[in-house]
N, C-alpha and C positions, 0 to 999 in steps of 0.2 A: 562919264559912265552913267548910264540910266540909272532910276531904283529899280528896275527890274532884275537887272546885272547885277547890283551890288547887292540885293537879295540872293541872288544863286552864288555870289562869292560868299557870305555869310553863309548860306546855308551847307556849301560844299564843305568848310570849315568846321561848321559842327558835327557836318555826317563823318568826317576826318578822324575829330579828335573823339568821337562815340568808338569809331572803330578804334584808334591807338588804345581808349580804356578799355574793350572786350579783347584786344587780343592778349593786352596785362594781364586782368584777369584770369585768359585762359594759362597763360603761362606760367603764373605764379600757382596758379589752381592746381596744378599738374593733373597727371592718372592715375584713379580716380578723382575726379574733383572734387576740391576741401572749398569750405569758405575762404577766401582773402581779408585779412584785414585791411583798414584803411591806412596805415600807417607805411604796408608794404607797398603797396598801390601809390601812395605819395614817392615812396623813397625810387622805385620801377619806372615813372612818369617822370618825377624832377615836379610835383608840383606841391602846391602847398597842402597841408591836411584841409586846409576848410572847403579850398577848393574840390578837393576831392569826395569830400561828405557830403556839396553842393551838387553837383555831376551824378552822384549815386541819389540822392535824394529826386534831382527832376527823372531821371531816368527809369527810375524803380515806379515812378508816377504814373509812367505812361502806360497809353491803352496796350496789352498784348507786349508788355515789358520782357527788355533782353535781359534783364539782370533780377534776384533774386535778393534784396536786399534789408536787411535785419540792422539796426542802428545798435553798435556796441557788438556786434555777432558777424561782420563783414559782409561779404557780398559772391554771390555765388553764380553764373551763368544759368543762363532759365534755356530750354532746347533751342527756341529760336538765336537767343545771346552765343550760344556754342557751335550753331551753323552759322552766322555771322562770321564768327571769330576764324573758325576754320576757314572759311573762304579770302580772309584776310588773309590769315600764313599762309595758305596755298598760291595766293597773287604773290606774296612776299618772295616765298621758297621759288617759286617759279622764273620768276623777276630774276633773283638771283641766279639761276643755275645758266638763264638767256644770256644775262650779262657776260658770263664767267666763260661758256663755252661758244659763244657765236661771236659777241662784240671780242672777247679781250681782255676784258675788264680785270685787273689786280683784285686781288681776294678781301683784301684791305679797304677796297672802294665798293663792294657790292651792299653791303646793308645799308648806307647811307642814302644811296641809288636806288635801293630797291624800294623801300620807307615811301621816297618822296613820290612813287610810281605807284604803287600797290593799289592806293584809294581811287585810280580812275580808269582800271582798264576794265573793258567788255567782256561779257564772259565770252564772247565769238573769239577774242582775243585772245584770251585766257586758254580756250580748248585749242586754236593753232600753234602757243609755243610751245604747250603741250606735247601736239603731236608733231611738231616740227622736232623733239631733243627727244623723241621716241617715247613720251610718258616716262619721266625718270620719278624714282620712288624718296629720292635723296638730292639735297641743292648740294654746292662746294664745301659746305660745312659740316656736313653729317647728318641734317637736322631731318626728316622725312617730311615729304610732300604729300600732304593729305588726297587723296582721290577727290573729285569731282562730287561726288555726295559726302565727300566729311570724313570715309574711312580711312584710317591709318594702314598703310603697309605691315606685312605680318613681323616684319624687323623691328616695328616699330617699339621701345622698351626694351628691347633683346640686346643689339648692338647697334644703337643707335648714337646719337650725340643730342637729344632732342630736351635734354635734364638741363644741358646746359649752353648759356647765349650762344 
């Protein structure tokens, strides 16, 4: 493997696990969005607290940062951090409802499936299975599928399942 390659594999890996920590955050954050502690954030990820304070610390560093983060006070999505995030669940939710009603896929196997899919597809991509499953507003789990700019379905909170995994 070149360094040019093993560059784009590291970096693909960072941009990976940036988005696995903003969509934690949004989920733990719920509606309205609260601070996150980091302690939640460890226990949500599986990863250790230092690690986690390490990740919030470079992150919050950077130029035009996704995240909002206060040391002792948790960490809160910044607008770009929250459109991020959303576009992750939406690949995720999307991923899944693909799997579920075109491949096949046991309901059991879709989040693990969908995880390891979510961080590379195109938004070309992303708007054809879209409008291949008619624009559904809901994956096989209850959860709502955010729209294309970020907004939730008017279900969304009412009778939805989105409070929980």
């Amino acid at each position: 493997m070149t360094a040019m390659a093993k560059q784009r594999v590291v970096a693909r890996r960072s941009s990976e696990s940036v988005d696995d920590y903003l969509k934690a955050i949004y989920a733990l954050g719920g509606e309205p969005p609260r601070r996150v502690g980091s302690s939640e954030l460890a226990k949500r990820l599986g990863v250790a607290p230092a690690s986690i304070t390490n990740m919030l610390q470079k992150l919050s560093g950077e130029k035009g940062s996704l995240i909002d983060y206060k040391l002792g006070h948790g960490v809160l999505l910044s607008p770009a951090g929250r459109s991020r995030a959303l576009e992750i669940v939406r690949h995720h939710r999307l991923l899944e409802t693909f799997l579920f009603q075109v491949l096949g896929y046991p309901i059991e196997e879709l989040h693990d499936e969908a995880e390891r899919l979510e961080h590379f597809i195109s938004e070309r991509f992303e708007q054809r299975i879209a409008e291949k499953l008619g624009d559904p507003t809901r994956d096989p789990h209850g959860h709502c599928i955010p729209a294309m700019d970020g907004a939730m379905p008017s279900q969304h909170g009412v009778d939805c399942n989105c409070g929980r995994p």
